[in-house]
N, CA and C atoms of all chains as a GROMACS GRO file, in nm:
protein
  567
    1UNK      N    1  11.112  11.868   8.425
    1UNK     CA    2  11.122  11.843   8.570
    1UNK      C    3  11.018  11.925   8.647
    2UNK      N    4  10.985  12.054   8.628
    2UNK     CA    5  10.886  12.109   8.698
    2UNK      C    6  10.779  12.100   8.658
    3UNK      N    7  10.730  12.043   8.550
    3UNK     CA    8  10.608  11.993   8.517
    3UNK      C    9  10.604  11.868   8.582
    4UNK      N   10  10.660  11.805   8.633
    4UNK     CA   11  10.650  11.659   8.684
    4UNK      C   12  10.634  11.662   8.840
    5UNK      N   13  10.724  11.773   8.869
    5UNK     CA   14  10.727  11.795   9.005
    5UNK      C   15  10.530  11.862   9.062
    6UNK      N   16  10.553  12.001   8.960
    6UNK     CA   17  10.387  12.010   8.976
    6UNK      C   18  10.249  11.894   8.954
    7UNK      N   19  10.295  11.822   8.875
    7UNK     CA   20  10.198  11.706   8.896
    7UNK      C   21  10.191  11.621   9.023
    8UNK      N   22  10.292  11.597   9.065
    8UNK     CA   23  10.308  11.507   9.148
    8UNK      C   24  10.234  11.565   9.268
    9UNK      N   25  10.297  11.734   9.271
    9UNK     CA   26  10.246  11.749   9.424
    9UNK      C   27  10.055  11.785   9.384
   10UNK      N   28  10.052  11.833   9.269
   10UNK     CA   29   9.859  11.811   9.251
   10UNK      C   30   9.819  11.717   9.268
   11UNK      N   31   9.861  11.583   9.229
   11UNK     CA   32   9.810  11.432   9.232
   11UNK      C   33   9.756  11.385   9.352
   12UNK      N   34   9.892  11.404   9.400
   12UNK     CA   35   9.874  11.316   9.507
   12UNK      C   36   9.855  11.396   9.639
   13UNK      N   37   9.787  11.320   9.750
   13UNK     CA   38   9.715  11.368   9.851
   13UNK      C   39   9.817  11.427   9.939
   14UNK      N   40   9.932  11.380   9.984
   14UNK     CA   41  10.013  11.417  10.051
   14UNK      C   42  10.165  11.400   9.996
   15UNK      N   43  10.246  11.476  10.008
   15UNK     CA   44  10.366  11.471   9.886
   15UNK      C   45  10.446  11.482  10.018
   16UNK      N   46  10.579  11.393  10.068
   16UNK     CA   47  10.670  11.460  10.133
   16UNK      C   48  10.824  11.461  10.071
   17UNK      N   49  10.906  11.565   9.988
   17UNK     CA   50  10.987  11.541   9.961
   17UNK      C   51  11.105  11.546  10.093
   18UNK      N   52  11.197  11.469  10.009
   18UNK     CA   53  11.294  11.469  10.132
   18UNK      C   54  11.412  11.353  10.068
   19UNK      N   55  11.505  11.370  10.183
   19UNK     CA   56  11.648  11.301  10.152
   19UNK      C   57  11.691  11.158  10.144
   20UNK      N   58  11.685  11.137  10.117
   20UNK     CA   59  11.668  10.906  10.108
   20UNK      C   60  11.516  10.884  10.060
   21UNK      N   61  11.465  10.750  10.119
   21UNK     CA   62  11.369  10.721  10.130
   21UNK      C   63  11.304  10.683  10.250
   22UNK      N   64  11.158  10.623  10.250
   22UNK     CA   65  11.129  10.631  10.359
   22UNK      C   66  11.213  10.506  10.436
   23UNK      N   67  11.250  10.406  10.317
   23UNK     CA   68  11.339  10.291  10.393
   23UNK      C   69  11.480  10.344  10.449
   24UNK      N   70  11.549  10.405  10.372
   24UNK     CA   71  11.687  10.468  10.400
   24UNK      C   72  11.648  10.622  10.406
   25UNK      N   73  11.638  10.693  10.499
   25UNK     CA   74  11.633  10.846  10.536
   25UNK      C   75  11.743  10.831  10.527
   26UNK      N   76  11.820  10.978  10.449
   26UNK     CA   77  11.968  10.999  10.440
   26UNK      C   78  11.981  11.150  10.561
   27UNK      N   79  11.876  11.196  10.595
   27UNK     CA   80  11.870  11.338  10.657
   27UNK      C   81  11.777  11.349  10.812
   28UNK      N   82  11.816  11.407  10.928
   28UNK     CA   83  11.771  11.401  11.052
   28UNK      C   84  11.608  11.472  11.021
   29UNK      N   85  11.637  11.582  10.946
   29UNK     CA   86  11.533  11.645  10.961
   29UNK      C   87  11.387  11.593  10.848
   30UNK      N   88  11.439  11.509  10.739
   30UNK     CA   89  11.360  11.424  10.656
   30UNK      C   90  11.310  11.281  10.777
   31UNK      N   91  11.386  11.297  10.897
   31UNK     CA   92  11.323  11.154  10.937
   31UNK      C   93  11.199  11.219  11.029
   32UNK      N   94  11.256  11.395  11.073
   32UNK     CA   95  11.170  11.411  11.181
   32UNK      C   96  10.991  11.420  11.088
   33UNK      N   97  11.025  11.484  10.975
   33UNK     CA   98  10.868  11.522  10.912
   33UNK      C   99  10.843  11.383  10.927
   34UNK      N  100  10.871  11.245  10.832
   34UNK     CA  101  10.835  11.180  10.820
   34UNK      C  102  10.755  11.076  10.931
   35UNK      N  103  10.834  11.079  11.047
   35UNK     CA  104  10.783  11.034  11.133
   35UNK      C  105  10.670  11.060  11.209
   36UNK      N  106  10.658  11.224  11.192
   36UNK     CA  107  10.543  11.342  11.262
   36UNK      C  108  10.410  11.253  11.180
   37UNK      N  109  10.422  11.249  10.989
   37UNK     CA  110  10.316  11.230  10.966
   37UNK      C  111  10.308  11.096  10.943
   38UNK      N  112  10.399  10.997  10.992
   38UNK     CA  113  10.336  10.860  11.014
   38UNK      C  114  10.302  10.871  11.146
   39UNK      N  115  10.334  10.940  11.252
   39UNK     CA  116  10.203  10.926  11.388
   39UNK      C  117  10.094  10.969  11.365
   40UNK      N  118  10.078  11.032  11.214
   40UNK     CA  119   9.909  11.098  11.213
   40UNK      C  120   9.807  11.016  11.108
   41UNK      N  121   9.906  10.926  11.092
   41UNK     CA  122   9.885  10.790  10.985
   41UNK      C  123   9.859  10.907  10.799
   42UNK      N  124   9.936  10.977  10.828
   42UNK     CA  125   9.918  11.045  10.680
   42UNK      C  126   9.999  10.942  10.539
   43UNK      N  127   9.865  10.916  10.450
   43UNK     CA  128   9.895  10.841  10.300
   43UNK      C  129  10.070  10.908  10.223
   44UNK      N  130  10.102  10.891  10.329
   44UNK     CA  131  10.257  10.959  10.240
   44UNK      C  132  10.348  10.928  10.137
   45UNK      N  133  10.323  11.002   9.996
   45UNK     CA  134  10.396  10.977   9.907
   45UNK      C  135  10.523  11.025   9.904
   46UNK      N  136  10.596  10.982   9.892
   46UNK     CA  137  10.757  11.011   9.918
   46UNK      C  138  10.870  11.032   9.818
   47UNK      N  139  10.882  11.137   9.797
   47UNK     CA  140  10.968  11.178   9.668
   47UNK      C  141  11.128  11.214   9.716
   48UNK      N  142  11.254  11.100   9.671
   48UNK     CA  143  11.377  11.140   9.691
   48UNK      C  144  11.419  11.282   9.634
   49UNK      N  145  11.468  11.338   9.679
   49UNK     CA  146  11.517  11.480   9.596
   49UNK      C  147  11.691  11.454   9.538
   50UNK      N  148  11.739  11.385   9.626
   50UNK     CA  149  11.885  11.334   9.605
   50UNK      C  150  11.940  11.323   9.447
   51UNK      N  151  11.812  11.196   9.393
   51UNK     CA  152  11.926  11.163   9.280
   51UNK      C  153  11.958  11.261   9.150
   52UNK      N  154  11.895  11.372   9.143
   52UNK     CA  155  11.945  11.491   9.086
   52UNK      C  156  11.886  11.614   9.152
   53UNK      N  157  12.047  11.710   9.128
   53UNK     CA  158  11.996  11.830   9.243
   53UNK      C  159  11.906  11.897   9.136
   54UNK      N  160  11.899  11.879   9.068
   54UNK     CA  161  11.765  12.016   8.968
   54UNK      C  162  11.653  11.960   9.026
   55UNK      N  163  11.595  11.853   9.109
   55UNK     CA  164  11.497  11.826   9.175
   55UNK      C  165  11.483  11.922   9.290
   56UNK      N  166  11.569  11.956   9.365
   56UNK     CA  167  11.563  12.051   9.482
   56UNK      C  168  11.528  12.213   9.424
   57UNK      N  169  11.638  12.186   9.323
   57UNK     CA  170  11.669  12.336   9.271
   57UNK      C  171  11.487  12.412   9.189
   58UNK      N  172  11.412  12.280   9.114
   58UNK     CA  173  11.319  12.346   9.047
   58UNK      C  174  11.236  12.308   9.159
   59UNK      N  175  11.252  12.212   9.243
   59UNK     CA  176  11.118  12.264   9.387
   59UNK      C  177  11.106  12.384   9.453
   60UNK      N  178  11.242  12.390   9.504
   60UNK     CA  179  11.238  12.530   9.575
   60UNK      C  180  11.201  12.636   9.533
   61UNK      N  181  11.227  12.644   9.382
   61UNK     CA  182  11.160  12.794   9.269
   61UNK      C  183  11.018  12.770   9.294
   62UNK      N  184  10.964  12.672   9.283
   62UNK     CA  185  10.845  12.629   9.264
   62UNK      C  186  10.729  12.645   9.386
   63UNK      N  187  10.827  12.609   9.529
   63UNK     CA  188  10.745  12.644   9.633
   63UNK      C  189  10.781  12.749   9.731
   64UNK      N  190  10.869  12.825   9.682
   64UNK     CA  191  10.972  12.957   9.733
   64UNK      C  192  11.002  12.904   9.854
   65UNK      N  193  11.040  12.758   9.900
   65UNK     CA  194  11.096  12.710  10.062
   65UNK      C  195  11.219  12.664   9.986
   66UNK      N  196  11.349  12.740  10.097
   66UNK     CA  197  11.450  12.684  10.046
   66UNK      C  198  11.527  12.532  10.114
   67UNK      N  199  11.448  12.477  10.208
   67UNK     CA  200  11.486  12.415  10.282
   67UNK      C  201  11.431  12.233  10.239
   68UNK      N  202  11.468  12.140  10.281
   68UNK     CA  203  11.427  11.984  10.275
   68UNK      C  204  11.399  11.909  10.402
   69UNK      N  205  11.310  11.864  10.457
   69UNK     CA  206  11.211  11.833  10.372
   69UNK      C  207  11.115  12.004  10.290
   70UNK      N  208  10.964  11.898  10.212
   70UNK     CA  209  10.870  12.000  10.212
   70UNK      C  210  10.768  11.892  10.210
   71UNK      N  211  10.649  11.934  10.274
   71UNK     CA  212  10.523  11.837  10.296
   71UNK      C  213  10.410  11.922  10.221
   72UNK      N  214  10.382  11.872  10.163
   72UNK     CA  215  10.241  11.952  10.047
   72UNK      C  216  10.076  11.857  10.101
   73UNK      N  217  10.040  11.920  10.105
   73UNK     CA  218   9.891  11.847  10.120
   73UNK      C  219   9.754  11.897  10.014
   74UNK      N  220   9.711  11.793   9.939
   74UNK     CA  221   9.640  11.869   9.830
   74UNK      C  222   9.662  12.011   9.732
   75UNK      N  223   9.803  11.981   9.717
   75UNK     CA  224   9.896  12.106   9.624
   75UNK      C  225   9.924  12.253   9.750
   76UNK      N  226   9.907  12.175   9.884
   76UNK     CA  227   9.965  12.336   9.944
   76UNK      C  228  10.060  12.295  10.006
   77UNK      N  229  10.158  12.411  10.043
   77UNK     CA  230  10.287  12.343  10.090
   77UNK      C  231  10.228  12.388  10.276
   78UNK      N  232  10.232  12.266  10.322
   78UNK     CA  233  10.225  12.226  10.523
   78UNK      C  234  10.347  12.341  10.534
   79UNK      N  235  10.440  12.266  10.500
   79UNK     CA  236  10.599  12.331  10.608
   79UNK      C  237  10.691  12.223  10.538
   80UNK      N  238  10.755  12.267  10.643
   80UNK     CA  239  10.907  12.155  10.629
   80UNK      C  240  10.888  12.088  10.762
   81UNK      N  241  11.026  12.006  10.840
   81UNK     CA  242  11.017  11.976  10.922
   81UNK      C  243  10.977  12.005  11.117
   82UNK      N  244  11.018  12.119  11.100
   82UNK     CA  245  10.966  12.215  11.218
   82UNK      C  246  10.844  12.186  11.215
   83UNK      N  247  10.784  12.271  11.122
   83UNK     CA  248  10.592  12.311  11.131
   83UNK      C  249  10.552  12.183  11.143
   84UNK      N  250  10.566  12.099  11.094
   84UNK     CA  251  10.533  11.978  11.025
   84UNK      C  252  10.518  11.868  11.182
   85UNK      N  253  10.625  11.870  11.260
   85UNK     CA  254  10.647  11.848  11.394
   85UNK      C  255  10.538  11.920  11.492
   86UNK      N  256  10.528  12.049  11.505
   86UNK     CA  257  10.425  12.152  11.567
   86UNK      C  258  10.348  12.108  11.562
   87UNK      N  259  10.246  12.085  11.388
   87UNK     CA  260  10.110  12.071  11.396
   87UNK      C  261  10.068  11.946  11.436
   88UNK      N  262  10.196  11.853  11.461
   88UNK     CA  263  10.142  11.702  11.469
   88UNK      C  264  10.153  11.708  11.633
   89UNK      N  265  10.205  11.735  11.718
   89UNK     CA  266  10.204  11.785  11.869
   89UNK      C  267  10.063  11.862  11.888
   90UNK      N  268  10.012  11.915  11.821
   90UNK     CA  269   9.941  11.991  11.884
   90UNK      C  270   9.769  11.897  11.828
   91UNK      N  271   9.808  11.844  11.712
   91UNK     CA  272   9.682  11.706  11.692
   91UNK      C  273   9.615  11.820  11.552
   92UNK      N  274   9.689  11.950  11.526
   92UNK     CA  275   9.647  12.033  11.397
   92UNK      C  276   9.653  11.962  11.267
   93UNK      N  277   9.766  11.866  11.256
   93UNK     CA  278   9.780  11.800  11.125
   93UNK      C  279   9.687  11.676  11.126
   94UNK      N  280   9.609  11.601  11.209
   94UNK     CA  281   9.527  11.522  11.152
   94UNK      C  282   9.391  11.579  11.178
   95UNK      N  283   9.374  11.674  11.232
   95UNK     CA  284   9.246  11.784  11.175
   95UNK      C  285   9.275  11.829  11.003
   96UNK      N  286   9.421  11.920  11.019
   96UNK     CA  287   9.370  11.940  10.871
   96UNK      C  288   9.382  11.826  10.738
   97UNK      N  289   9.454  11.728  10.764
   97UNK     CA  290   9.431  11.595  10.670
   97UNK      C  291   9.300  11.539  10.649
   98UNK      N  292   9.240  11.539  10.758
   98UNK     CA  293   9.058  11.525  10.797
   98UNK      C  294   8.978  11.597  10.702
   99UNK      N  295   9.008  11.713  10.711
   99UNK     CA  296   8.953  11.831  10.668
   99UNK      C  297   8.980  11.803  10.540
  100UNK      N  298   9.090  11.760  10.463
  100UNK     CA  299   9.154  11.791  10.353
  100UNK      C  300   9.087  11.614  10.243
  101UNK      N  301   9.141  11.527  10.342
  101UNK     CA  302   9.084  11.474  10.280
  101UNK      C  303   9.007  11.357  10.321
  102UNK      N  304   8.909  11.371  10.423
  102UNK     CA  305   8.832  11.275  10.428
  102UNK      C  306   8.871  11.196  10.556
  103UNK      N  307   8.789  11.158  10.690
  103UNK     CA  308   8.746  11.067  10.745
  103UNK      C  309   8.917  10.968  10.695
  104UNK      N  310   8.833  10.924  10.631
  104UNK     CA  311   8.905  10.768  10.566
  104UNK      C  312   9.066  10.842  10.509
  105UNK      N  313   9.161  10.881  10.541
  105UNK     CA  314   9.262  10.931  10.526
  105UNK      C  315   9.381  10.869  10.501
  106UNK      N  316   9.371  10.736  10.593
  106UNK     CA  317   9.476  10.655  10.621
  106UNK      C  318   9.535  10.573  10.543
  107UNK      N  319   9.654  10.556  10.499
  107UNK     CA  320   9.694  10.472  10.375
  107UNK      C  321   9.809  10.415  10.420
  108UNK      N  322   9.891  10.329  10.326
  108UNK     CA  323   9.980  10.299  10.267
  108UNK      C  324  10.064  10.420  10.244
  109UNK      N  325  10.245  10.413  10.283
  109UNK     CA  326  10.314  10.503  10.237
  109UNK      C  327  10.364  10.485  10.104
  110UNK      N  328  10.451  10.528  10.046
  110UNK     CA  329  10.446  10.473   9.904
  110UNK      C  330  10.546  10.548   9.805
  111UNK      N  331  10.690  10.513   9.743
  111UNK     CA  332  10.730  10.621   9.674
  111UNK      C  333  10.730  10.640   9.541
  112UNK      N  334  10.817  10.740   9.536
  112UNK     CA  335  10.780  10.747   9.357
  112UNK      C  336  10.881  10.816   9.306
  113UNK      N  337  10.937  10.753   9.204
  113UNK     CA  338  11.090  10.842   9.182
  113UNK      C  339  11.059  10.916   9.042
  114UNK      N  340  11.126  10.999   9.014
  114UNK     CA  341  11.138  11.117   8.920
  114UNK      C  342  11.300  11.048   8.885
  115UNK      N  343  11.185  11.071   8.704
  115UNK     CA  344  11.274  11.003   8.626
  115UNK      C  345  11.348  11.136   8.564
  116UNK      N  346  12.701  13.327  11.476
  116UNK     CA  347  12.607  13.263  11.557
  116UNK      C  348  12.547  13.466  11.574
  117UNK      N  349  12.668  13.515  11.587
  117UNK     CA  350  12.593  13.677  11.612
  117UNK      C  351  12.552  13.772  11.537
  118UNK      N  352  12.614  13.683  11.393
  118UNK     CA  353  12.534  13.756  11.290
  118UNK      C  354  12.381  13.700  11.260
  119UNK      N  355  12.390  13.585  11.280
  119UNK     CA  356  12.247  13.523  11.259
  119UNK      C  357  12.144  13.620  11.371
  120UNK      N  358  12.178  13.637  11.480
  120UNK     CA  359  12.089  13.705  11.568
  120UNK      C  360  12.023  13.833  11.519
  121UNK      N  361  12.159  13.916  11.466
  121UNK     CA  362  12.192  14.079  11.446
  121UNK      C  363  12.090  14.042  11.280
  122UNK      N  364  12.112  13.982  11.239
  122UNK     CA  365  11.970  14.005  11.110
  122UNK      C  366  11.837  13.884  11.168
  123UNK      N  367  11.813  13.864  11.216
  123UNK     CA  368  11.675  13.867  11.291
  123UNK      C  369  11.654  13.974  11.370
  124UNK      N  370  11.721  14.048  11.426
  124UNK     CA  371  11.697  14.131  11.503
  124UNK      C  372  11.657  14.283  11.411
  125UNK      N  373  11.711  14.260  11.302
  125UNK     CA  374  11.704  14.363  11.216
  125UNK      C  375  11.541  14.352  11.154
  126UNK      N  376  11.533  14.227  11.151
  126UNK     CA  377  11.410  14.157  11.074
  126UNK      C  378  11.303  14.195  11.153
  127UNK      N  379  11.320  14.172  11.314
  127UNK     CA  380  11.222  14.172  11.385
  127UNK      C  381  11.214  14.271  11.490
  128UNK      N  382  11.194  14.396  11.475
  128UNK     CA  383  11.241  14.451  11.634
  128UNK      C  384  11.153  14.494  11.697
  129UNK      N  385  11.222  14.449  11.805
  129UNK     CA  386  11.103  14.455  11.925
  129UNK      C  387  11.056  14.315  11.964
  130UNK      N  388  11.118  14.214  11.899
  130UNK     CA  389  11.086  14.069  11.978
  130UNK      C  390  11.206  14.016  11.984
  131UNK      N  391  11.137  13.891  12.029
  131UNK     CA  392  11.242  13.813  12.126
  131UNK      C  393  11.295  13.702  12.008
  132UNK      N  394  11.434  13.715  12.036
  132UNK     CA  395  11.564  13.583  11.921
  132UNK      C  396  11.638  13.545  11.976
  133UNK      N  397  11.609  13.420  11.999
  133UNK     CA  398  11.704  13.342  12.044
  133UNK      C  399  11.813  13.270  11.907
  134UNK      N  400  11.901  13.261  11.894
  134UNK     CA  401  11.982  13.120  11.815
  134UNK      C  402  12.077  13.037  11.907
  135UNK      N  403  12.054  12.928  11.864
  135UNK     CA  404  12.146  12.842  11.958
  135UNK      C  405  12.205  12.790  11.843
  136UNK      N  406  12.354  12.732  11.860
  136UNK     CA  407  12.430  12.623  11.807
  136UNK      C  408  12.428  12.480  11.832
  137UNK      N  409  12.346  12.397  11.773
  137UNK     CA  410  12.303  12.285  11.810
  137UNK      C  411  12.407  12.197  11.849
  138UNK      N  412  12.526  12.180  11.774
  138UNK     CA  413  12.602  12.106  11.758
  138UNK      C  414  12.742  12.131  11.826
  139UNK      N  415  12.759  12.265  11.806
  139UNK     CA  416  12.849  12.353  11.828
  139UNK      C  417  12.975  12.346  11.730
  140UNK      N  418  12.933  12.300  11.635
  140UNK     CA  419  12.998  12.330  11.516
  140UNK      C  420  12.975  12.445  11.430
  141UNK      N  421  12.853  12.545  11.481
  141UNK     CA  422  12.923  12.658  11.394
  141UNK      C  423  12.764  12.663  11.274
  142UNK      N  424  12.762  12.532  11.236
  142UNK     CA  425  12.665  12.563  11.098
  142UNK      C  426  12.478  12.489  11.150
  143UNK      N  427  12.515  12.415  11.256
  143UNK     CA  428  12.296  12.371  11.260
  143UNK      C  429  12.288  12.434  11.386
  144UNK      N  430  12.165  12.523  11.336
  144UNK     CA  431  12.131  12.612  11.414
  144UNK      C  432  11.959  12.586  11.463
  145UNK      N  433  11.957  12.649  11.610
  145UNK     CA  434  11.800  12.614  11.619
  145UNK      C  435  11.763  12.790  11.649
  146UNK      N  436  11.685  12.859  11.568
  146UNK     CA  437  11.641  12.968  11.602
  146UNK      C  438  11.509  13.028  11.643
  147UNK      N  439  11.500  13.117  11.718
  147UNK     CA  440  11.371  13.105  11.783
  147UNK      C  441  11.334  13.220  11.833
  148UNK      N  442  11.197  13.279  11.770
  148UNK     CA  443  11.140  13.460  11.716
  148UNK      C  444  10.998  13.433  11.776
  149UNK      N  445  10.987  13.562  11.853
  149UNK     CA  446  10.865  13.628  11.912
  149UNK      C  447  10.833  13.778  11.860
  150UNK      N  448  10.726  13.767  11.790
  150UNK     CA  449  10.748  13.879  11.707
  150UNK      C  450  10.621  13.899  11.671
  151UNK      N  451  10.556  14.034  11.701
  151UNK     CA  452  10.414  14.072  11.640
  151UNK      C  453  10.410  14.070  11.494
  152UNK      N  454  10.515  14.086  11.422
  152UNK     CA  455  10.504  14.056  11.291
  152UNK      C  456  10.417  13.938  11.259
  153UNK      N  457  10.433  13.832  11.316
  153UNK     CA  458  10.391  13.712  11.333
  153UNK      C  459  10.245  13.670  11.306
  154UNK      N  460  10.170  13.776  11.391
  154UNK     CA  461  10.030  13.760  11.436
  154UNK      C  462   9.905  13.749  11.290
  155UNK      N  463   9.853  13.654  11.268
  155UNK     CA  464   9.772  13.658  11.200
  155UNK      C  465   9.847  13.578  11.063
  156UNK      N  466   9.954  13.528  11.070
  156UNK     CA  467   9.973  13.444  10.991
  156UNK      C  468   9.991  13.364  10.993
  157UNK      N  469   9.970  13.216  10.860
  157UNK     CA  470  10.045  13.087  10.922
  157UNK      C  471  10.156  13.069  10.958
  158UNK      N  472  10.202  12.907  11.011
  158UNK     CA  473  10.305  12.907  11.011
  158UNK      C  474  10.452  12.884  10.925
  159UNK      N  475  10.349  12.914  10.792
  159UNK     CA  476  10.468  12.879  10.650
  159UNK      C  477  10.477  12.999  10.636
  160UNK      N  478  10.411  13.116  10.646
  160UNK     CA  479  10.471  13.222  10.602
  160UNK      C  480  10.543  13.290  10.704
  161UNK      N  481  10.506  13.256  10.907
  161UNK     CA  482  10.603  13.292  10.974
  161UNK      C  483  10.739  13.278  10.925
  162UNK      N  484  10.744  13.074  10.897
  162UNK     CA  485  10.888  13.066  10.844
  162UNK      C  486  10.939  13.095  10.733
  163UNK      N  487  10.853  13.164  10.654
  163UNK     CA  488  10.902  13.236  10.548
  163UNK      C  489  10.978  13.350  10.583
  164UNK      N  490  10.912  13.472  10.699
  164UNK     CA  491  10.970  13.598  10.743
  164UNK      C  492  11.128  13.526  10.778
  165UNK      N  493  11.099  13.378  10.862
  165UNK     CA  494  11.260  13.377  10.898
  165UNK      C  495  11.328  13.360  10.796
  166UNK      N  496  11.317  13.282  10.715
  166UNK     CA  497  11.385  13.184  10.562
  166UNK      C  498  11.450  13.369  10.486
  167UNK      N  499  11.326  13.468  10.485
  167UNK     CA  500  11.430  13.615  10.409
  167UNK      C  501  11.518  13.660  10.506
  168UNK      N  502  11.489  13.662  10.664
  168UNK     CA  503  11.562  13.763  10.698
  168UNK      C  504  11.696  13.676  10.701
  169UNK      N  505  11.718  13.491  10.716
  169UNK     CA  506  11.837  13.459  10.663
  169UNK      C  507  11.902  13.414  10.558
  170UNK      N  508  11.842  13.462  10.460
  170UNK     CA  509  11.887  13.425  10.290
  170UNK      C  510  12.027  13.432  10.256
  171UNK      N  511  12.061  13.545  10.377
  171UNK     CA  512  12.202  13.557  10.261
  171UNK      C  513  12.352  13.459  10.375
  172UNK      N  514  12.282  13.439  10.507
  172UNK     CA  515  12.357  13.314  10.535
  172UNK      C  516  12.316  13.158  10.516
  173UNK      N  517  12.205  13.156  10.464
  173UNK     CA  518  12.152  13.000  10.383
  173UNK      C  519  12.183  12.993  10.298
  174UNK      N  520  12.263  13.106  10.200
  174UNK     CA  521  12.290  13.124  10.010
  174UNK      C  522  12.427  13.094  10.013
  175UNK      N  523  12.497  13.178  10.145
  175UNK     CA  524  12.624  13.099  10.133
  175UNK      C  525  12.673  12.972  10.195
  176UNK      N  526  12.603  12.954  10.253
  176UNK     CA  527  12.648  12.784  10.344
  176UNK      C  528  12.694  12.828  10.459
  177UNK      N  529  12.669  12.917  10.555
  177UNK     CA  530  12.714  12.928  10.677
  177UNK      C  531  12.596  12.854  10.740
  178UNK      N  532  12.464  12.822  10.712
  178UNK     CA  533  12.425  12.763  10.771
  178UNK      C  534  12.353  12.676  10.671
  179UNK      N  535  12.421  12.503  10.782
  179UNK     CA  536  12.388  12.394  10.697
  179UNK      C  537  12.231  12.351  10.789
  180UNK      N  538  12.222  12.360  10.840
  180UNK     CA  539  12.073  12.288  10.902
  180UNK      C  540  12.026  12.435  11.001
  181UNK      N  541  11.877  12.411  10.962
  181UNK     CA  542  11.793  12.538  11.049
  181UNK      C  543  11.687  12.482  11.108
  182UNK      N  544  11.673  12.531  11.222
  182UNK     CA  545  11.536  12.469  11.288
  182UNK      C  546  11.470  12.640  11.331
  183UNK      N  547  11.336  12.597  11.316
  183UNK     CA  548  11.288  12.742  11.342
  183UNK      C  549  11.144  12.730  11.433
  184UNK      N  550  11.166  12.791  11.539
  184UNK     CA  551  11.056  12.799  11.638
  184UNK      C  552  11.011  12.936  11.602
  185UNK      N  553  10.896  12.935  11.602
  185UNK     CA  554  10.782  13.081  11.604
  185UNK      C  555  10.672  13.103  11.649
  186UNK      N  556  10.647  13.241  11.704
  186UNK     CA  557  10.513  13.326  11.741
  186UNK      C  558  10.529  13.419  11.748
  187UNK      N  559  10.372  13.430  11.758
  187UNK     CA  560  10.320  13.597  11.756
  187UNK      C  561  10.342  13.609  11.908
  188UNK      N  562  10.402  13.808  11.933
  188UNK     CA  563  10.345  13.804  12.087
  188UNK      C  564  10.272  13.801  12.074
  189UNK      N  565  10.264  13.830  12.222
  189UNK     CA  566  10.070  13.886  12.272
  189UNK      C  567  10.037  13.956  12.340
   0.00000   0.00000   0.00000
């Protein structure tokens, strides 16, 4: 599981774990990140944490945040939902997505479940 | 709600803590630190300073949802 989890968040450009999916959000504060970085049109890959808790349990070891969501961008952890809200108010999160990865940033959201 | 304050306050002294009860049920809380500690870091490790100074009411479930506002004074 934490080898999978560390891949995932290296892989891919933007990782947001969190509670449901992006179709069914099960959590207020998984809808607020999510929504922050679809106003910044961020490629968001979307990882349920729900269907087993050792998903939460070996993230949180993994990114010392004990909280859900967590938004990673090119293997660093953004925040959770607060920060995540902040930097998109203030226009910081599509500077550093820019920065991070390119002009051309904008994608398709997209999930991916952990088997 | 006054213990959550009394260990930020422990965490941080000399700035400003607010906690509110969002709901007023007791457990989602919105908290909110002005604190030179602050200065010169991001804002994942601000909310990191908050995430230790409330570990040991996030470990037991007194608090189910946290919202966390932060800065540095100035």
């Amino acid at each position: 599981m934490k080898d999978q989890l560390q891949e995932i968040i290296e892989r891919e450009d933007v990782v947001l774990f969190m509670k449901g999916t992006p179709q069914f959000v099960m959590c207020g504060n998984s809808q607020r990140a999510l929504d922050a970085l679809r106003r910044a049109g961020a490629p968001v890959t979307a990882v349920d944490i729900l269907p087993d808790p050792a998903i939460r349990q070996e993230l949180s070891a993994l990114s010392g945040w004990p909280t859900i969501p967590q938004v990673f961008v090119r293997g660093e952890l953004i925040g959770g939902a607060d920060i995540v809200e902040e930097l998109e108010q203030s226009g910081e999160l599509e500077r550093t997505l820019t920065d991070k990865l390119g002009e051309g940033y904008h994608a398709e959201e997209r999930v991916v479940a952990l088997a | 709600m006054n213990r959550l304050e009394e260990l930020l306050r422990e965490a941080f002294p000399g700035g400003e803590v607010s906690v509110e009860d969002r709901t007023g049920g007791g457990d989602h809380f919105q908290v909110s630190v002005v604190s030179p500690r602050f200065e010169g870091l991001s804002l994942v490790e601000q909310h990191r300073l908050v995430y230790d100074a409330l570990a040991a009411p996030l470990a037991d479930g007194t608090i189910h949802e946290l919202r966390i506002s932060t800065k540095g004074a100035k």
